[in-house]
C-alpha positions in Angstrom: 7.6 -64.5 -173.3 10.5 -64.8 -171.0 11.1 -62.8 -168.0 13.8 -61.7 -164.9 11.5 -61.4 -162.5 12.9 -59.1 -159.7 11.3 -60.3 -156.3 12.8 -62.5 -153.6 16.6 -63.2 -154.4 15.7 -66.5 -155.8 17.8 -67.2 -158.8 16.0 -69.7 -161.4 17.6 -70.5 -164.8 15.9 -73.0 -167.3 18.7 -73.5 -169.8 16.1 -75.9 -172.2 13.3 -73.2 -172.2 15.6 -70.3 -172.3 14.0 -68.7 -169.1 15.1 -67.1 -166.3 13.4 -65.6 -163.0 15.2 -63.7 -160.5 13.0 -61.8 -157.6 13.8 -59.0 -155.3 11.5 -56.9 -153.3 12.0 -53.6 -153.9 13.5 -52.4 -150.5 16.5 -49.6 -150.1 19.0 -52.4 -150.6 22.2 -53.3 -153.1 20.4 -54.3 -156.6 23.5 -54.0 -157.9 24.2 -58.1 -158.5 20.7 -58.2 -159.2 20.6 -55.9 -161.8 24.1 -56.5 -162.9 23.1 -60.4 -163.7 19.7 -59.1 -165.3 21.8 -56.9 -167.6 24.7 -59.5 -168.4 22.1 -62.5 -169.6 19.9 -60.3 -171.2 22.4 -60.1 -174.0 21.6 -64.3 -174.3 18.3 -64.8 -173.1 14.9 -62.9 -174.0 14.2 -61.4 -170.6 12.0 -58.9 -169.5 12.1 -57.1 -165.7 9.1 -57.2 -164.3 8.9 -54.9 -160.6 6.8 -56.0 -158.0 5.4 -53.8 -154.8 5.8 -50.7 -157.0 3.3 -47.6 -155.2 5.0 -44.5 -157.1 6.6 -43.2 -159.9 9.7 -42.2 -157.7 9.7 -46.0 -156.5 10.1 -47.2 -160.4 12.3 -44.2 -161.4 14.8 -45.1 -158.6 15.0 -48.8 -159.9 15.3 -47.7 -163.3 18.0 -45.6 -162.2 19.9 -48.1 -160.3 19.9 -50.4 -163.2 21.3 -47.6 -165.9 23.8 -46.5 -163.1 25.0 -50.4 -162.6 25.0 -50.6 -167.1 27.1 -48.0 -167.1 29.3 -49.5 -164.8 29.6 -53.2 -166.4 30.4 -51.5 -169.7 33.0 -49.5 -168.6 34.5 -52.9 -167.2 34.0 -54.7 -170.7 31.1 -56.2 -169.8 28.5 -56.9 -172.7 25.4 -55.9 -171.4 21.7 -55.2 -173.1 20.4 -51.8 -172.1 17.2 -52.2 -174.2 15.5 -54.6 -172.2 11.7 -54.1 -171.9 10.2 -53.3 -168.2 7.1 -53.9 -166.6 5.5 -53.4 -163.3 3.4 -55.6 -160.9 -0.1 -54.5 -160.7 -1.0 -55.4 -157.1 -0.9 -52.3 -155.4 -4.0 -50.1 -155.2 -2.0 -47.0 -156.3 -1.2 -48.1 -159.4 -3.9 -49.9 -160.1 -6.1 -46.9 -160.0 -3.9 -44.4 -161.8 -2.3 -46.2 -164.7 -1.7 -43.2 -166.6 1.1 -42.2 -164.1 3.3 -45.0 -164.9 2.2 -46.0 -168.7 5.2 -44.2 -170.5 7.6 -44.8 -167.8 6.7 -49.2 -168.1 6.5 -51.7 -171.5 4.1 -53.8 -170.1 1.7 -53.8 -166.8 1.2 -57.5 -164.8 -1.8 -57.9 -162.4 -0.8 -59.7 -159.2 -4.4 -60.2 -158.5 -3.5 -62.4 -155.0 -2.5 -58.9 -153.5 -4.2 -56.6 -155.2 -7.6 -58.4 -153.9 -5.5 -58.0 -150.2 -4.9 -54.6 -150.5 -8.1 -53.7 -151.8 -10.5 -55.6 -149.1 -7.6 -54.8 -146.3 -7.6 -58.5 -145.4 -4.9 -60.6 -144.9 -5.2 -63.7 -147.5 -3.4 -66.3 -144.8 -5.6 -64.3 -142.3 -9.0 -67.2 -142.3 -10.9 -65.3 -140.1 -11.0 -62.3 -142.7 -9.6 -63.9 -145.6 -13.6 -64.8 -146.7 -13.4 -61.2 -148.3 -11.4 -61.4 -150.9 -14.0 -63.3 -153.2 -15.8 -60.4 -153.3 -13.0 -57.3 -154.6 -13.0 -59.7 -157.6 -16.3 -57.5 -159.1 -13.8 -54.3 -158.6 -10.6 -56.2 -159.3 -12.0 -57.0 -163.2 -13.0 -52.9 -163.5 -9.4 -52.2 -162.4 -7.7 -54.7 -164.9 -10.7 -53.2 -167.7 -9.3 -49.8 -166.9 -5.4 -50.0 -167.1 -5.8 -52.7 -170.0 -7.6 -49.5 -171.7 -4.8 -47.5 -171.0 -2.0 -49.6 -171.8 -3.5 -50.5 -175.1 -4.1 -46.9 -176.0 -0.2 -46.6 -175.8 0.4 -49.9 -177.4 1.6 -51.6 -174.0 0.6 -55.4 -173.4 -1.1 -56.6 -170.0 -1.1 -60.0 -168.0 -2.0 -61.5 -165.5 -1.0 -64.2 -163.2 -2.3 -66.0 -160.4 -5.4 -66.2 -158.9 -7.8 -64.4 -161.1 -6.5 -65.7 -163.9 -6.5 -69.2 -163.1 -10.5 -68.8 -162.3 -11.8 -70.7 -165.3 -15.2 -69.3 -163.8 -13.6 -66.0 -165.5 -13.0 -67.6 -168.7 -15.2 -65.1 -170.5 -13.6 -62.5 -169.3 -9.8 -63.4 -171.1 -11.1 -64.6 -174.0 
């Protein structure tokens, strides 16, 4: 699968793979080029949008929002745009990670960020060594957490991934296969 991945204002484009990340933390900013670029090579590239740091419903609502507002826009300037492109949220904030079933038929897909959720979870900064030793141990809580919304999306027929740390852990291997 492909992705625009909405998180730092780092534009990446892989013209031989087709792929194409783009990040940009959710703050009260202009999404506008963001969104406008997400829209415009959606209608070449398979991309999903994937949101990081999403807490609430309102917080995904006003993304989705900005992006049909800025659609609206590029098509009334001729622009081709693809207004069907799925959407997916970054599971790495507590919130979400314990009430799925606000956000399941509002997202196409769910994405652990395991890295911050174990953060958030323990309260303990990762680059933080004196208390970065507790993170090891949310992994027992992390696993019920990605068991729980993988329940949930599934019951609604929405995938669920996972990236970094946790899912790197070939120590876990029996729990992705």
């Amino acid at each position: 699968m492909h992705f625009l991945i909405i998180y730092l204002n780092i534009l990446s484009i892989d013209l031989l793979s087709k792929t194409v990340s783009h990040t940009l933390l959710p703050r009260r900013v202009n999404y506008f080029p963001t969104f406008s670029l997400g829209l415009q090579l959606a209608t070449i590239f398979n991309i999903q949008l994937l949101f990081p740091m999403i807490a609430t419903r309102q917080g995904l609502n006003d993304i989705k929002e900005a992006i049909h507002k800025e659609s609206i826009i590029l098509e009334t300037e001729g622009v081709a745009v693809n207004k069907s492109i799925p959407m997916g949220i970054m599971v790495e904030i507590p919130n979400v990670a314990l009430m799925p079933e606000l956000f399941v038929d509002d997202v196409d897909f769910f994405w652990f960020g395991t890295n911050n959720l174990a953060q958030y979870m323990m309260a303990a900064d990762r680059t933080n060594t004196s208390v970065a030793n507790y993170l090891p141990k949310a992994i027992p809580g992390i696993l019920k957490l990605i068991e729980k919304v993988t329940e949930i999306a599934h019951d609604r027929g929405k995938w669920v991934g996972i990236c970094v740390g946790l899912a790197a852990d070939t120590n876990l291997y029996w729990v992705w296969c």
